[in-house]
MIKELO-129995 format. One record per residue (C-alpha): residue number from 1; chain; y, z, x. Coordinates in Angstrom, 3 decimals. Each point is the difference from the previous one (the first is absolute). Layout:
N
<NUM,'A',<Y,Z,X>>
...
***
This chain:
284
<1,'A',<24.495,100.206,89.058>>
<2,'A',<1.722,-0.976,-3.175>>
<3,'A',<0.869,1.663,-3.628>>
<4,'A',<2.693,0.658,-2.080>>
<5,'A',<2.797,2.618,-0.290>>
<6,'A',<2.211,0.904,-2.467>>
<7,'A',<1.035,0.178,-3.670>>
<8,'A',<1.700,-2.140,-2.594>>
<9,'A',<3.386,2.369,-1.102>>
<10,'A',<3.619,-0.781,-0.422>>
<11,'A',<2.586,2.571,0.633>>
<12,'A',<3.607,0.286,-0.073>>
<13,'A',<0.375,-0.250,3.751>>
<14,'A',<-2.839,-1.308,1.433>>
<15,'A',<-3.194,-2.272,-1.050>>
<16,'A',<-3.200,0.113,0.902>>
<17,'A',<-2.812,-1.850,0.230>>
<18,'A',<-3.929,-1.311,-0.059>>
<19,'A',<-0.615,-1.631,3.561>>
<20,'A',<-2.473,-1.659,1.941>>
<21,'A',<-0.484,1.842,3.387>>
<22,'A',<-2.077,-1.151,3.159>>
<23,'A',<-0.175,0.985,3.857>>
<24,'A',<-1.651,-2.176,2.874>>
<25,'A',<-0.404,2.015,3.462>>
<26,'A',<-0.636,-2.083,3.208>>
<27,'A',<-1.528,1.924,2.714>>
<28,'A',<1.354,-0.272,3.953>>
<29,'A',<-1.937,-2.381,2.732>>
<30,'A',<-1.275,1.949,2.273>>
<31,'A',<2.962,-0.508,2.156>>
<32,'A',<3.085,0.192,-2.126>>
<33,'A',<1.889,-2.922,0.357>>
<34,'A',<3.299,-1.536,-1.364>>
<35,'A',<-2.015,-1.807,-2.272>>
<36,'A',<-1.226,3.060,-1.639>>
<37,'A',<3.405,1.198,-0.843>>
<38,'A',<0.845,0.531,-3.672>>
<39,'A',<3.776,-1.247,0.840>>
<40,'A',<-1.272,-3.117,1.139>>
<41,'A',<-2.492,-0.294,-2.773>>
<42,'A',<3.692,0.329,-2.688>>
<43,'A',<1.434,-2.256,1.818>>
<44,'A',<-2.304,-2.880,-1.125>>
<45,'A',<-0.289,1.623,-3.533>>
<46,'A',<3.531,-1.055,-0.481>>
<47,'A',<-0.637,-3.354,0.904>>
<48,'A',<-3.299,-0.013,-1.636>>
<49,'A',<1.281,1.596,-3.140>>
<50,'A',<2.909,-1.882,-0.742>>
<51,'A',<-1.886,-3.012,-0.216>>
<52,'A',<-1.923,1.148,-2.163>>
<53,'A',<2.560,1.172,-2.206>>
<54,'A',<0.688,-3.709,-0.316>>
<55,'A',<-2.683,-0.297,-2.386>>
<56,'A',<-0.214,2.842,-1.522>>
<57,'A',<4.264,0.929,-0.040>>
<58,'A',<-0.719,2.484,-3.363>>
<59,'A',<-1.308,2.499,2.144>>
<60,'A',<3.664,0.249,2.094>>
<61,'A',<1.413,0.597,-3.429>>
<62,'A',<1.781,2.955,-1.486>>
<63,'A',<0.168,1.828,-4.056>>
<64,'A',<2.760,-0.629,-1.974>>
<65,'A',<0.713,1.694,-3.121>>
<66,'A',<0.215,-2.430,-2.975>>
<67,'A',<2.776,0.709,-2.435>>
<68,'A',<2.245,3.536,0.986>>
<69,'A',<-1.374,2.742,2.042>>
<70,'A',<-2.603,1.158,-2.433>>
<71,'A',<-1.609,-3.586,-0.347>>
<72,'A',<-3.384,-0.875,1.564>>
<73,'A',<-0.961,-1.239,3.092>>
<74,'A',<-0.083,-3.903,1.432>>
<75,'A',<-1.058,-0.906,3.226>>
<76,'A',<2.997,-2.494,1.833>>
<77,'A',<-1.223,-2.271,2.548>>
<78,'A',<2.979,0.452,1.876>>
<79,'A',<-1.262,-0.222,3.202>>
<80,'A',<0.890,2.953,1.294>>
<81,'A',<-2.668,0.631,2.133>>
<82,'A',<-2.981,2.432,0.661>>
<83,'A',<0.495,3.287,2.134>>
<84,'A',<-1.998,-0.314,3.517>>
<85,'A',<0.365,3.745,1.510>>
<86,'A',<-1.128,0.830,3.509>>
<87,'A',<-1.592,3.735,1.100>>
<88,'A',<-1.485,1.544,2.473>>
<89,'A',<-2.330,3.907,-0.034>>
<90,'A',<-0.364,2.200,2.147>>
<91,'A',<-3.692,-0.750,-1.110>>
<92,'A',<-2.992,-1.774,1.641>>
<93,'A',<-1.900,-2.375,-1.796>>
<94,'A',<-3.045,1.887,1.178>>
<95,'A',<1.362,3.093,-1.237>>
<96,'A',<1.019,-1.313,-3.599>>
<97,'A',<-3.235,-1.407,-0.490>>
<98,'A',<-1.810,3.800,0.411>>
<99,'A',<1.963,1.362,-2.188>>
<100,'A',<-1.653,1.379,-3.111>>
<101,'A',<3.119,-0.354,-1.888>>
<102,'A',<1.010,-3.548,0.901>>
<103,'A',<0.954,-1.007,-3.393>>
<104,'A',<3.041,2.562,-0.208>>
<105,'A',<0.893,-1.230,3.342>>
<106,'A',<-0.185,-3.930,-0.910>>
<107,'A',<2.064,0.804,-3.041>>
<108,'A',<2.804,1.777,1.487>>
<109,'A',<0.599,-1.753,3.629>>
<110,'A',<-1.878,-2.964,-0.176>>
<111,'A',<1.129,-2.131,-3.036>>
<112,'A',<3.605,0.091,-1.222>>
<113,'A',<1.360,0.036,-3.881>>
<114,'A',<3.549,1.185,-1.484>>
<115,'A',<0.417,0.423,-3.753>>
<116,'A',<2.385,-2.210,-1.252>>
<117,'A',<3.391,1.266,-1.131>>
<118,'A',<0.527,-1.325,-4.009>>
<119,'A',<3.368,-0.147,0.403>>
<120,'A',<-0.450,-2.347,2.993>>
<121,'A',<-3.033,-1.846,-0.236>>
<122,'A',<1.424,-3.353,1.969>>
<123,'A',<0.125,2.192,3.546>>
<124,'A',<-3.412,1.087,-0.196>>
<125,'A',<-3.024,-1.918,1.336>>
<126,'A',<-2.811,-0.342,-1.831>>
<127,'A',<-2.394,-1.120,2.639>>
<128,'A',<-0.744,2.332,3.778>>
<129,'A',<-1.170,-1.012,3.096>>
<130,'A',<-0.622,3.324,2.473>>
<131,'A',<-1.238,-0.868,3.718>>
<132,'A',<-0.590,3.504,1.790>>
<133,'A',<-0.975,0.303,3.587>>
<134,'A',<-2.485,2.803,1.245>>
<135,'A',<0.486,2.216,3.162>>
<136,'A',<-2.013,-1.957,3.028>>
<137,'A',<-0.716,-3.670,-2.193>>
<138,'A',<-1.129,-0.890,-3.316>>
<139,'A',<2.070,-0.696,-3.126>>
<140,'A',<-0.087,0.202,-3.495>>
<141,'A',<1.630,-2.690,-2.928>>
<142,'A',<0.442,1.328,-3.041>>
<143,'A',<1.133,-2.191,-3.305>>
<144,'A',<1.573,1.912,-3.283>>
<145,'A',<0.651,-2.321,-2.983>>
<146,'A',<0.629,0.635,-3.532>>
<147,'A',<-1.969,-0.601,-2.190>>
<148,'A',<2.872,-1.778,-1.950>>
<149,'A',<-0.342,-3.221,2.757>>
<150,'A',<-3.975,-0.118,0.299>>
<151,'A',<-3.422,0.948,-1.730>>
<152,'A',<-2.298,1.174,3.391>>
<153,'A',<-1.673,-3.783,-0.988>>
<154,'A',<3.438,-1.683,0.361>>
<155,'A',<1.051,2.506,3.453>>
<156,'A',<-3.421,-0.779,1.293>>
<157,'A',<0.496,-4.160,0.099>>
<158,'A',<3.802,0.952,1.226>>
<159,'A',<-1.666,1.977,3.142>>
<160,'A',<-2.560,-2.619,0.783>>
<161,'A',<2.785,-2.852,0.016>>
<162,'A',<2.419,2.234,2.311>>
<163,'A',<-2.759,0.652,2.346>>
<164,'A',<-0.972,-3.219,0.344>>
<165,'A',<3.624,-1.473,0.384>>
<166,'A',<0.203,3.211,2.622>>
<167,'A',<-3.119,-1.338,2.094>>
<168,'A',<1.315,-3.225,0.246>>
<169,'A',<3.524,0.778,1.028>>
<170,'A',<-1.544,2.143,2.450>>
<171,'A',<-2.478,-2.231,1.637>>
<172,'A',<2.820,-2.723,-0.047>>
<173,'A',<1.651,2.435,2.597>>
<174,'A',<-0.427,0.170,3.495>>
<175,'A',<-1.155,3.569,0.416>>
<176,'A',<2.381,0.770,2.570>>
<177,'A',<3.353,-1.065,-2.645>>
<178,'A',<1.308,2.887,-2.134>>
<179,'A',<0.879,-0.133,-3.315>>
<180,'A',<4.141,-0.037,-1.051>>
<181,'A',<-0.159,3.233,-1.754>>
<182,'A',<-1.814,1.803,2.648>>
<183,'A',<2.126,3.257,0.217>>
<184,'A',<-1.197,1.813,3.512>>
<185,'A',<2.166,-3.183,1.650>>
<186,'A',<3.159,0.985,-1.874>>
<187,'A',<-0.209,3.674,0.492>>
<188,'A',<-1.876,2.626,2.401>>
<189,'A',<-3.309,1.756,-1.124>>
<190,'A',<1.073,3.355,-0.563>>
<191,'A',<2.604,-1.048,-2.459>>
<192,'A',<-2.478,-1.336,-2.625>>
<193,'A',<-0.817,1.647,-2.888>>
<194,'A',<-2.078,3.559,-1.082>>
<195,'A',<-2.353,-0.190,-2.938>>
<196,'A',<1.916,2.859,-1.941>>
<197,'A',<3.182,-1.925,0.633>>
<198,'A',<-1.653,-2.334,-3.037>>
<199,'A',<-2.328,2.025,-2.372>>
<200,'A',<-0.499,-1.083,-3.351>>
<201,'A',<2.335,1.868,-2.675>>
<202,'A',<-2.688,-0.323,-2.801>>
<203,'A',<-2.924,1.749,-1.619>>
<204,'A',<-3.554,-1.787,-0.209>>
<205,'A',<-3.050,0.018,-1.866>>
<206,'A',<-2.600,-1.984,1.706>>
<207,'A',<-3.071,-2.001,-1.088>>
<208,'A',<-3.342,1.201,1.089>>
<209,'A',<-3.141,-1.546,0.943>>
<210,'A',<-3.879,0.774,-1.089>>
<211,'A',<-2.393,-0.688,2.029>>
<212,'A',<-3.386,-1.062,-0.815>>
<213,'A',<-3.714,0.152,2.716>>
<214,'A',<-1.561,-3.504,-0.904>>
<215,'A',<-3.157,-1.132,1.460>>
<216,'A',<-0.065,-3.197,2.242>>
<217,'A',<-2.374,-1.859,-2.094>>
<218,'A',<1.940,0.573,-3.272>>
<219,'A',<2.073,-3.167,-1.702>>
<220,'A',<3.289,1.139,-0.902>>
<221,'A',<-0.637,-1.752,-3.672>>
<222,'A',<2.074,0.608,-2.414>>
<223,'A',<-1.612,3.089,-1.877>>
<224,'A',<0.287,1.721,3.228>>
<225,'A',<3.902,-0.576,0.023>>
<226,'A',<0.408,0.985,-3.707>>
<227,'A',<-1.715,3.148,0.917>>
<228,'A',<1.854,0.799,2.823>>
<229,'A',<3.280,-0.391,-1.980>>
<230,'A',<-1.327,1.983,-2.844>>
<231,'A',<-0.814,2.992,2.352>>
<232,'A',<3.053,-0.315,1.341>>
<233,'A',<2.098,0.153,-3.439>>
<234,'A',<-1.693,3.275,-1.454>>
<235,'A',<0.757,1.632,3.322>>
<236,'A',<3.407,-1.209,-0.329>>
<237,'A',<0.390,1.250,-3.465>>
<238,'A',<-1.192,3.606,1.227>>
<239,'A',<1.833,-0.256,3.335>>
<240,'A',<3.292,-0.623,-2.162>>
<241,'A',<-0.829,1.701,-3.058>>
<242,'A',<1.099,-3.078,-2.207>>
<243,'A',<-1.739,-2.976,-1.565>>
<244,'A',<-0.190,-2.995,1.089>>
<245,'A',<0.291,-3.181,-2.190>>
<246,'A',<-2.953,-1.168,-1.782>>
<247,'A',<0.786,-3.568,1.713>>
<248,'A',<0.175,-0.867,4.078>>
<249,'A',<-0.165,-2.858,2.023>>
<250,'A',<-2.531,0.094,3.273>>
<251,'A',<1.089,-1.880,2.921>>
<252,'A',<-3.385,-1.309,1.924>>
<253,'A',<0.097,-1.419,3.414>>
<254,'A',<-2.738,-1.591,1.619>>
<255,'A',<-0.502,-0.926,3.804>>
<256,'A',<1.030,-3.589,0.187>>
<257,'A',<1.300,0.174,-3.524>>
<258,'A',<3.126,-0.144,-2.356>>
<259,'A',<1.158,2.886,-1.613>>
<260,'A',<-1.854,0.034,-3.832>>
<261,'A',<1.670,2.525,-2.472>>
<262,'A',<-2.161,0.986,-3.232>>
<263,'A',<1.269,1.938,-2.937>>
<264,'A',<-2.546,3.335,-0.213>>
<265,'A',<0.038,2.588,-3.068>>
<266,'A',<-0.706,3.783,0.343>>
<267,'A',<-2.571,-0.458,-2.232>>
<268,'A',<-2.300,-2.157,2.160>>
<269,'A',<0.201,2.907,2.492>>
<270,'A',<-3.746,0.638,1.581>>
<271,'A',<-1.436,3.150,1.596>>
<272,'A',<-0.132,-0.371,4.231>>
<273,'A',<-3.493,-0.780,-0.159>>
<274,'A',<-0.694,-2.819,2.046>>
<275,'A',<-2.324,0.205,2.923>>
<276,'A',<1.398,-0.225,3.451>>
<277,'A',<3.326,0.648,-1.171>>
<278,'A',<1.887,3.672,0.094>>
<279,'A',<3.442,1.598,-0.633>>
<280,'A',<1.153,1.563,3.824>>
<281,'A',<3.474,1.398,-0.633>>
<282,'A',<3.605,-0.742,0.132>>
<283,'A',<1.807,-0.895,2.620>>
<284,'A',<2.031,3.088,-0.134>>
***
């Protein structure tokens, strides 16, 4: 589950921010084990993750403000880290996933942001990492970046690098050894934390998804994605009650395929009138 929350504003006090947002649940074996512990699981992601900071060391950055204290931003590669927090719910997994309103849920308890104070910039990450354990197995990892580090394109290749540095450090590992920063050895389980204990501070707006019935024998050619964008632009526009620009760029992914990105105009917008192919709803 993925999408973005937030706005682009500066204020005396605090800043906020456009930000890429995204949440992976893992359900529980059958028979909950060690290995299906969320703790255990953040212990490796701050192995996993520092490495991959390594090559990518922008993202453990911090704003500065350029000039005096009404200058603009700059992003300092200073190393200073990003913030890993670990949760735990009262929740089940099970439970979560029934829940009609999972989104509110996901956005207050499951991934973590703080607005940036603009006095302060330097102490505030700009990069999350939220690990939550359920009631009776399962956990969640959710990821908050702004959008000030990473495009979704750019956050996207950074994922798919960690992970695979993750798998390998993992499998390297006899399953039995436990990571260093693996915290139920340094204290006892009823002193880790409550979800509210961390709750976001901030507001969101978050994207949505439209979602289209296409028949199995249709080629997703290109028409087909220009007219699934255009459908989706004049509800936009009447959703939001603003216009759009004339000019957009459509991202198109293919199975087994890079990423091609094609610049579209309003005016080459066509009616939903292909066969085999239908607007469903939104996801909300």
């Amino acid at each position: 589950m993925a999408g973005e929350g937030g706005s682009s504003s500066t204020a005396a006090t605090s800043v906020t921010m456009s930000r890429i947002e995204a949440v992976q649940t893992v359900m529980p074996a059958k028979s909950v084990t060690k290995e299906d512990s969320g703790w255990l699981v953040a212990g490796w992601i701050r192995e996993s993750l520092g490495r991959a900071l390594v090559e990518q060391p922008l993202l453990g950055g911090r704003l500065r403000r350029v000039g005096d204290s009404e200058g603009e931003f700059e992003i300092v590669s200073n190393d200073s880290g990003v913030r890993l927090m670990e949760a735990r719910t009262s929740m089940a997994l099970s439970e979560f996933l029934e829940l009609k309103d999972w989104e509110a849920v996901e956005a207050d308890q499951l991934v973590f942001w703080k607005d940036i104070d603009g006095q302060n910039p330097q102490f505030y990450p700009l990069f999350y990492v939220q690990v939550t354990n359920f009631e009776r197995g399962g956990y969640s990892i959710g990821i908050s970046c702004s959008l000030l580090l990473a495009d979704p394109l750019g956050m996207a290749s950074f994922l798919k690098r960690w992970a695979s540095i993750h798998n390998t450090l993992v499998s390297e590992n006899d399953k039995s050894k436990l990571p260093i920063f693996y915290l139920l050895s340094l204290r006892r389980l009823n002193d880790t934390p409550s979800i509210h204990m961390i709750s976001s501070n901030t507001s969101r707006s978050r994207a949505r998804a439209k979602i289209f019935n296409m028949a199995e024998n249709m080629n997703s050619d290109e028409k087909i994605c220009r007219t699934v964008a255009s459908v989706c632009n004049e509800e936009a526009e009447c959703h939001l009650g603003t216009k759009m620009a004339s000019k957009y760029w459509l991202f198109l992914k293919k199975l087994s395929e890079d990423i091609k990105i094609e610049a579209c105009s309003k005016e080459e917008i066509m009616p939903l009138s292909i066969s085999g192919l239908s607007e469903l709803r939104w996801d909300v």
